[in-house]
Structure formats: structure tokens, C-alpha cells
C-alpha positions as CSV (number, residue, x, y, z in Angstrom):
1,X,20.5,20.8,-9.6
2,X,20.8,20.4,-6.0
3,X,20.4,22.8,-2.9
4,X,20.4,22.1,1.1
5,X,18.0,24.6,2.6
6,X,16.1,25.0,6.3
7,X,13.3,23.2,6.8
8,X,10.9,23.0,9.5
9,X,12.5,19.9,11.3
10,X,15.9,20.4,10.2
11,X,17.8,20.5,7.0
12,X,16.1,19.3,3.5
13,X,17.3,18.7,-0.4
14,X,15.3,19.9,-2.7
15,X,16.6,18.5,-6.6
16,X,15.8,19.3,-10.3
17,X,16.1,17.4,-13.0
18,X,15.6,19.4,-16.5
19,X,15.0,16.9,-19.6
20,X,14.5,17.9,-22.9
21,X,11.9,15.1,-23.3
22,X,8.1,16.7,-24.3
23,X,5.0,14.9,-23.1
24,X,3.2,13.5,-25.9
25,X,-0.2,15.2,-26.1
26,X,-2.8,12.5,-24.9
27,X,-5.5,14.9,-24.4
28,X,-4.6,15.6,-21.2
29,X,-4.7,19.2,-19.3
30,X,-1.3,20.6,-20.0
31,X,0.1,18.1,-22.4
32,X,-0.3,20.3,-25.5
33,X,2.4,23.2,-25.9
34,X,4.9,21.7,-23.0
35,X,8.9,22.6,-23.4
36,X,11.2,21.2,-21.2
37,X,10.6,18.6,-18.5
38,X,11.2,19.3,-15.4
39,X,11.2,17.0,-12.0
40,X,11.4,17.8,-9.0
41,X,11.7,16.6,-5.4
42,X,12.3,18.1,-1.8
43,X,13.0,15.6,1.1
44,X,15.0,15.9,4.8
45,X,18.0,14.9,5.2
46,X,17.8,14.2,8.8
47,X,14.4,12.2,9.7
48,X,13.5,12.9,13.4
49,X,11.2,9.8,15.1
50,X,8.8,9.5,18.1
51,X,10.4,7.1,20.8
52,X,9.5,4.1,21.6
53,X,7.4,3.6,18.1
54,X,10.2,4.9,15.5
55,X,7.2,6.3,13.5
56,X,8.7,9.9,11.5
57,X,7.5,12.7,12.6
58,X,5.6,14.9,9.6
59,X,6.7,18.4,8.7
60,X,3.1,19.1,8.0
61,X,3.4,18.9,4.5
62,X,6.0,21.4,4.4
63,X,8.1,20.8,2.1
64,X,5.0,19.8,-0.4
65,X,3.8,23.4,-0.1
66,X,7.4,24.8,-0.9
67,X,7.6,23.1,-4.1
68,X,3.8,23.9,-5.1
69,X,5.1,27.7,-4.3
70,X,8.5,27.0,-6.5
71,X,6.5,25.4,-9.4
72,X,3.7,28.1,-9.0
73,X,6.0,31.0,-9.1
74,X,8.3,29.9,-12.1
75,X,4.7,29.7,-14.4
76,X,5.4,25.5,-14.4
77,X,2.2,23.8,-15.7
78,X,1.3,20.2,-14.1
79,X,1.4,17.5,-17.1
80,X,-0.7,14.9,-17.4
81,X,-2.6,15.3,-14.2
82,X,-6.2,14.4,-14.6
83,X,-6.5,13.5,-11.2
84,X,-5.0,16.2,-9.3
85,X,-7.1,17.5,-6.5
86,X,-6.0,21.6,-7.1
């Protein structure tokens, strides 16, 4: 699934992909009990730059907090993420 919607510097794509792969448990928080695997991305589709030094300019890690809120509210569990700072 795909969907165009406003984002702080312009327009962004935020994209699903729904497997019906499971996670193998590995002893790992969230590996036991998982359904469906889901991935999911957002990015913009039109990058804005700072003259003269062509360096992209940063939403602020908006688009990261709209997919935390999106996997949050849909009761999706992280797999495999020992490491995750949360």
C-alpha cells in the first residue's frame, strides 16, 4: 500500500508491505506469538537543500514520529529489537 500525504517540508510517501512470513522465535522481545509481517517506510518526495552546501534540510524527525504513532496505534509490536532505545 501506498499513500501521498503532507508533511512538514512538503509532500511525503509513506508504504506498507504486509508478508505472511513469521519471525522465528530467537528469544527475542516480540518474536514469540507474531502474525503477519509488516514493513513500513515514510520518506519525501521532494527533498528541499541549504544553498550553497546542498546539505537536506531535516523535518525534525517527523516523519519517524508519524510512523511510531501509526505502528503504536494499530497494537504493532517491534520484532527482534534488542537494541531499541524505547
Amino acid at each position: 500500500l501506498r499513500f501521498a500525504c503532507a508533511g512538514a517540508l512538503g509532500e511525503d510517501c509513506v508504504e506498507f508491505l504486509v508478508k505472511q512470513d513469521v519471525v522465528d522465535d530467537r528469544a527475542w522481545d516480540g518474536d514469540a506469538e507474531n502474525g503477519p509481517l509488516v514493513l513500513f517506510r515514510s520518506f519525501a518526495l521532494d527533498v528541499k537543500y541549504v544553498y550553497p552546501f546542498m546539505t537536506p534540510v531535516s523535518d525534525l524527525g517527523a516523519q519517524g514520529k508519524r510512523m511510531e504513532k501509526i505502528r503504536a496505534a494499530l497494537g504493532w509490536k517491534t520484532l527482534g529489537c534488542e537494541v531499541c532505545d524505547k
